[in-house]
N, C-alpha and C positions, 0 to 999 in steps of 0.2 A: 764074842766080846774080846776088843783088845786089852790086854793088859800091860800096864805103862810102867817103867820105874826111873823117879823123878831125885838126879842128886844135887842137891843144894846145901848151903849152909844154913842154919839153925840161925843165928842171927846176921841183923842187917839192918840198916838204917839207925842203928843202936836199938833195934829192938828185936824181942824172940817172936821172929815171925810165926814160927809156928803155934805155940800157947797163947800168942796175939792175935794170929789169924789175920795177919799181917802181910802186905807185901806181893808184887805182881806173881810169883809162881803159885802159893798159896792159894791166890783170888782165878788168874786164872784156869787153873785146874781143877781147883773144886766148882768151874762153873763147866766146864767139859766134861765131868762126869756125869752131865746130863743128857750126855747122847751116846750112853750105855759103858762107859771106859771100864777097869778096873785100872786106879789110881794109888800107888805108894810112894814115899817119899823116905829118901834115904840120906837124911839130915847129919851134914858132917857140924860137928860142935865144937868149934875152935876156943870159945870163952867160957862156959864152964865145965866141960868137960866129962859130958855127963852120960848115962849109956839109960832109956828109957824107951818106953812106947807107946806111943796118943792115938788114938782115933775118934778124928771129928769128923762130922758129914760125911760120912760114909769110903773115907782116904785115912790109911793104917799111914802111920809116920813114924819110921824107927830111928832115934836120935840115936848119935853116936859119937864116944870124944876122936877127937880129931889133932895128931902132931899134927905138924908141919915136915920134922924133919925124922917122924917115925911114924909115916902113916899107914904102916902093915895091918893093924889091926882091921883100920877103916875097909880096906881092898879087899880082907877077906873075909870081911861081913857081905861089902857087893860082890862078889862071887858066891857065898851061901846064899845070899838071897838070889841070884839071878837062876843060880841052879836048882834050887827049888820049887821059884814060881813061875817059872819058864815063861819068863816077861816077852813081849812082842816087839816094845819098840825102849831103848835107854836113852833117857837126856839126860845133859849136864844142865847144869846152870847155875849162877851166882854169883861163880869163881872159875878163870879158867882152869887151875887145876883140877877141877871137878871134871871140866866141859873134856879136858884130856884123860883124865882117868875116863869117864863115861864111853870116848872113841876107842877107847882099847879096848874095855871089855866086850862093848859091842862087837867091835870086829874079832875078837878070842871066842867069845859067844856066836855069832852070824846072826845077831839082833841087828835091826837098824836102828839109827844111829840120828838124834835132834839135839841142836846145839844152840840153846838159849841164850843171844848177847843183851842181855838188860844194860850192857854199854857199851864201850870200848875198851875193852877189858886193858889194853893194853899203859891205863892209868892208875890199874891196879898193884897193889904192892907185891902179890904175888908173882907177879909179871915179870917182878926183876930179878926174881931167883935163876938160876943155873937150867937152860935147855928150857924154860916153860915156853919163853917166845916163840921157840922154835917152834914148839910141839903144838902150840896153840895153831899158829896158823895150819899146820898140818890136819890140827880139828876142824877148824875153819873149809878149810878144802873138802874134806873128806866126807861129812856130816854128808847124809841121806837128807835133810831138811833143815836149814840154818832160820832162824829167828831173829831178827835184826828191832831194836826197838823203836828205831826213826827211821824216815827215810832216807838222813844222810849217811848215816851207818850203814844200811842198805846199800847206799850206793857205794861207800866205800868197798865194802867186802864183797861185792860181787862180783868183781872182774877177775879175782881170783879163784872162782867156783861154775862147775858145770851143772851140777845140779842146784836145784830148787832153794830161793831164798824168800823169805815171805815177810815182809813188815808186819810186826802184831808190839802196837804202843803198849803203853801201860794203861790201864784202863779208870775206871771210876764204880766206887759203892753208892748207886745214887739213892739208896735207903738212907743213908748215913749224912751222907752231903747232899742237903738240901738249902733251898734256902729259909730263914724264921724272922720275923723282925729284930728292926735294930735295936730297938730299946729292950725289948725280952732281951735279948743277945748281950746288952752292954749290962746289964743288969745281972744277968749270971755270972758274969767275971769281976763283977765292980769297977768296969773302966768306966771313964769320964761321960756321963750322956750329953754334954753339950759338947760340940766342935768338931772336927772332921778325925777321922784317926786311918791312919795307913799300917798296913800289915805284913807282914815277912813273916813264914815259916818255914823251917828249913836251917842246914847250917851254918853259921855266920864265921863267915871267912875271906881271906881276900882272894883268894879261888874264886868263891862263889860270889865276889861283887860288894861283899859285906861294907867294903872303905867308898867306894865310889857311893852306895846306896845311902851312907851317913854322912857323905857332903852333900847330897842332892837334899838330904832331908834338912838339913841347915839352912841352904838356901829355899827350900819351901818356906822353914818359919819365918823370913824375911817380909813374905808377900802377905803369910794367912798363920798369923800368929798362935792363932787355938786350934792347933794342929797336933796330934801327938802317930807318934812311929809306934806299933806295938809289934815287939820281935818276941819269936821264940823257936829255940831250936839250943844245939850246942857250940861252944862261943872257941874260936883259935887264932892264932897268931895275936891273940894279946889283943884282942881287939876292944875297946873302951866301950862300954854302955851310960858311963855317967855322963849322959847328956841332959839338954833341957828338952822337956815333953817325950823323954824316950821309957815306954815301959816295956818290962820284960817281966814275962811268964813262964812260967815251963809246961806246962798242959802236957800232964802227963797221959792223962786219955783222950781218946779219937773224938769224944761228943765236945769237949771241950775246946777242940781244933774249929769245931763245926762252930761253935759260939763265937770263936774268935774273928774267923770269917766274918760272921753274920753281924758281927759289931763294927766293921769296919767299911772303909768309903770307897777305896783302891788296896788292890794287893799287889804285891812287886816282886820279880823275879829278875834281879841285877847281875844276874851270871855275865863275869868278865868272858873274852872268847880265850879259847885255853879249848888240849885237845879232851877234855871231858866234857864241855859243855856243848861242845861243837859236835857228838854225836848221842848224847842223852835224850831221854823226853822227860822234864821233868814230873811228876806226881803231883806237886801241888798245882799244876795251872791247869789240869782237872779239875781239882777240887777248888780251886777259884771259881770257876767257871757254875760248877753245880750249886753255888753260894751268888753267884749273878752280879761278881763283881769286877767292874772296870778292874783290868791288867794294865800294870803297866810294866814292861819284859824289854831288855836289851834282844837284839835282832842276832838270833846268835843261833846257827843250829837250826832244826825243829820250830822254834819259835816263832821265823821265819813266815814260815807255810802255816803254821795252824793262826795266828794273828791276821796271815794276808788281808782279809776284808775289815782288819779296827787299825790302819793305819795309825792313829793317834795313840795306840798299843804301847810302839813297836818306839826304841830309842837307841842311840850309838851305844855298844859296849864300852866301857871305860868313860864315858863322856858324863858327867854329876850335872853339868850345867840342862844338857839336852833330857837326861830323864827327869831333873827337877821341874822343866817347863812342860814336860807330859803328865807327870804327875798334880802340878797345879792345873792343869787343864780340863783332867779327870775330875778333879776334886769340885768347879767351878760347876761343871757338867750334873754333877751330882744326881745320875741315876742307875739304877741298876742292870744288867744288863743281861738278855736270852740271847743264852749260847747253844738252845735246845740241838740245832743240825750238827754240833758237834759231838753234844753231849750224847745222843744218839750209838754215833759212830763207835763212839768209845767207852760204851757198857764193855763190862766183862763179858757179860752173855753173845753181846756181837762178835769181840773177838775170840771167843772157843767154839762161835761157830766157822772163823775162818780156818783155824787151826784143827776144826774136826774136818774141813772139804780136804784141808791141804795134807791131813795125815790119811785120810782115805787115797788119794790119788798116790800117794807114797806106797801102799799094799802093803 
């Protein structure tokens, strides 16, 4: 039986992935543990700072506070622990400085060595500190089995590597996100039951589209008046909500995401191109998908290739006028949509069984 030890951050997304149970490393790893692993998680805790110890589903998870610019402590907790439980294989992931710290001690250890990019790290704030760029790409190189979350990120980073790079997206809880009717749906939340309503979840920013996404929504109201936007996520760059027919929720639990989906007509993913979105795979257009709702996504990245066969999808980055006419389209359309051959592909359980072939072939 291999035993894995997994360093990531404690929070993400704005949330404690771990007491969340949260979040692609969480999800898939405790679905790999079903082909025998021994799985631990060596949780660095940047925001509260807290030193504890969880076990769920059968993965120990030792949180641990985390400087930045006195991370001693952190290093030699993962040295106690590496040389106690004389782990098999170390990943990083989250952050690179994780992803780098992990390549050291692997290689100080003669563990091999898996290097989780849940992005491009390189948009990371961490990223712009002293020697991390450096040190990262040397992770990058170096890793025994690199993790890439799209395929364009894949493609990026593999011309600079000899061994083994293996695309593993982010996947989907499809107990969780299902689909339910729309009236139960609108009904749980108390939104409008008459008139169309379009959804964003996610950060609103003008990164992620958030300005281009609320002129496209203007011009919808022009054409289909009892129309309402319903966003929720966390709000920056001052971006204004006091619109007409704009509601905002904060849905603090995961069921209540699912309600929001299931309340609404089309869901939108407005990401401007900029170099995060351009090698990401977002998490919510899963979970669009397993709710069966018309997308409508700027052609940016990943989105690209997973949209190919809903061309009517698929809309200019930057462009309000072009994804408003997709989204009035969607909305005319008014039906729901089976994305099952994707949905498939992109269980968690699919992909820890690619990452158990590929971690066997590694020895």
């Amino acid at each position: 039986m291999k035993k894995l030890l997994v360093l990531m951050k404690r929070f993400g997304a704005n949330k404690d992935m771990v007491l969340g149970n949260f979040g692609r490393q969480v999800r898939l790893f405790e679905a790999l543990k079903r082909y025998g692993y021994r799985i631990d998680f060596l949780c660095a805790d940047y925001t509260k700072r807290e030193k504890k110890e969880v076990e769920a589903g059968g993965i120990r998870y030792f949180i641990r506070p985390w400087h930045l610019f006195r991370p001693f402590y952190f290093v030699q907790e993962a040295k106690r622990l590496i040389k106690k439980e004389q782990y098999d294989v170390i990943i990083g992931t989250s952050d690179p400085v994780l992803g780098i710290l992990g390549s050291r001690l692997a290689a100080k250890s003669g563990k091999k060595f898996v290097y989780d990019l849940q992005d491009h790290y390189a948009t990371y704030d961490s990223y712009r500190l002293p020697l991390v760029a450096r040190a990262d790409r040397k992770a990058v190189k170096d890793a025994d089995l690199l993790l890439a979350v799209s395929e364009t990120l894949c493609k990026e980073v593999s011309p600079s590597r000899a061994k083994p790079t293996l695309v593993i997206e982010n996947g989907i809880d499809m107990q969780l996100f299902r689909k339910i009717g729309r009236k139960e749906a609108r009904r749980k939340l108390d939104l409008p039951r008459k008139g169309k309503i379009i959804a964003y979840v996610g950060e609103i920013s003008r990164t992620k589209g958030a300005d281009v996404m609320l002129d496209a929504f203007q011009q919808v109201l022009k054409e289909l008046p009892d129309t309402h936007l319903l966003l929720s996520g966390k709000v920056f760059d001052n971006i204004s909500l006091k619109q007409k027919n704009l509601i905002f929720r904060e849905l603090p639990e995961r069921k209540e995401v699912v309600a929001a989906l299931n309340a609404a007509d089309v869901a939108l993913i407005p990401n401007n191109d900029n170099l995060f979105s351009r090698y990401c795979f977002p998490y919510k257009a899963l979970e669009y998908m397993a709710c069966g709702l018309p997308i409508v996504a700027t052609a940016v990245g990943d989105m690209k290739h997973l949209l190919k066969d809903y061309p009517d999808s698929l809309c200019e980055p930057g462009n309000a006028t072009d994804m408003a006419e997709k989204i009035i389209a969607q909305l005319k359309k008014g039906k729901r949509i089976s994305y099952a051959p994707i949905i498939r592909q992109l269980s968690w359980d699919r992909l820890a069984g690619k990452l158990h072939k590929a971690l066997q072939q590694m020895g």
